[in-house]
N, C-alpha and C positions, 0 to 999 in steps of 0.2 A: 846195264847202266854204268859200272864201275867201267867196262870194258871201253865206253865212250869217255868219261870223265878220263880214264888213264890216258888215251889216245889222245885227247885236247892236253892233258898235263904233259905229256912227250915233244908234242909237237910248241908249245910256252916255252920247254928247256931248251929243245935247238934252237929255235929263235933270239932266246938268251942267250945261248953259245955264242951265234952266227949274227949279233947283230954290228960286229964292225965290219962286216963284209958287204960290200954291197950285191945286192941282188936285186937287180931292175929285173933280169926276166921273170921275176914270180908273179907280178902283177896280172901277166899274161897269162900265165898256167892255171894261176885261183879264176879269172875271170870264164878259162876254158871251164876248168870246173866246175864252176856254177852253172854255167850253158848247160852244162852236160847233165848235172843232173835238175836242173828244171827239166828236159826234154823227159827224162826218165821219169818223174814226176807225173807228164801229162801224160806218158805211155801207159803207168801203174793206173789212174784216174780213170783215165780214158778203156783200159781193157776192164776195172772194176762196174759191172752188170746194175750191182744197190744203186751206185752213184750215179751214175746215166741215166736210171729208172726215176732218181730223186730228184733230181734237176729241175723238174717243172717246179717241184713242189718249194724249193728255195726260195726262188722267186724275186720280192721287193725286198725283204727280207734282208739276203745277201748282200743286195746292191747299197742297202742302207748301211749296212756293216761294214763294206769295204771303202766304200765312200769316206764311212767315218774314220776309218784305219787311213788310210791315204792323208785326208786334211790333218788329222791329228799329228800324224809323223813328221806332214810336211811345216808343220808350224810350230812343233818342236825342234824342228833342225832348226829353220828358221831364228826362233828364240837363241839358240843356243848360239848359233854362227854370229849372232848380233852380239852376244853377249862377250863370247869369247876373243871377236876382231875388229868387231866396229865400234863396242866400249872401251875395249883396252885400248886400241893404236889412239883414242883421242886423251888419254891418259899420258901415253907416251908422250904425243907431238907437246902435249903442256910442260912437260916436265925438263 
């Protein structure tokens, strides 16, 4: 645990170093990385024997869950991208 928390605190400070430089290719490389490890993700899931076996039994269950994870996220960003750009800028154009 510390060993992650130190490696997210390392990588804050370079950032903080490195942020008058710019850096368009990172966008790229984090995006690879994520690809990279969702795929690893479903390769772990997918070779784990309990979880396959468990699947059926998930069911409605899951789909209700995820469902709710998705609307919930999406209307929290929602809220917030309102809040942050379509409140403020008409604050702006008054002023």
């Amino acid at each position: 645990m510390f060993i992650i928390i130190g490696i997210m605190l390392t990588g804050m400070l370079i950032g903080y170093l490195l942020r008058s430089k710019r850096l368009t290719w990172i966008h790229k490389i984090i995006t690879f990385l994520i690809w990279t490890l969702l795929f690893l993700l479903g390769i772990d899931v997918g070779g784990n024997e309990a979880i396959i076996k468990g699947l059926h039994t998930l069911g409605l269950e899951a789909v209700i869950i995820t469902l709710g994870a998705v609307i919930g996220s999406t209307l929290c960003a929602w809220g917030l991208w309102y809040l942050l750009y379509i409140r403020n800028n008409g604050k702006e154009k008054e002023a």
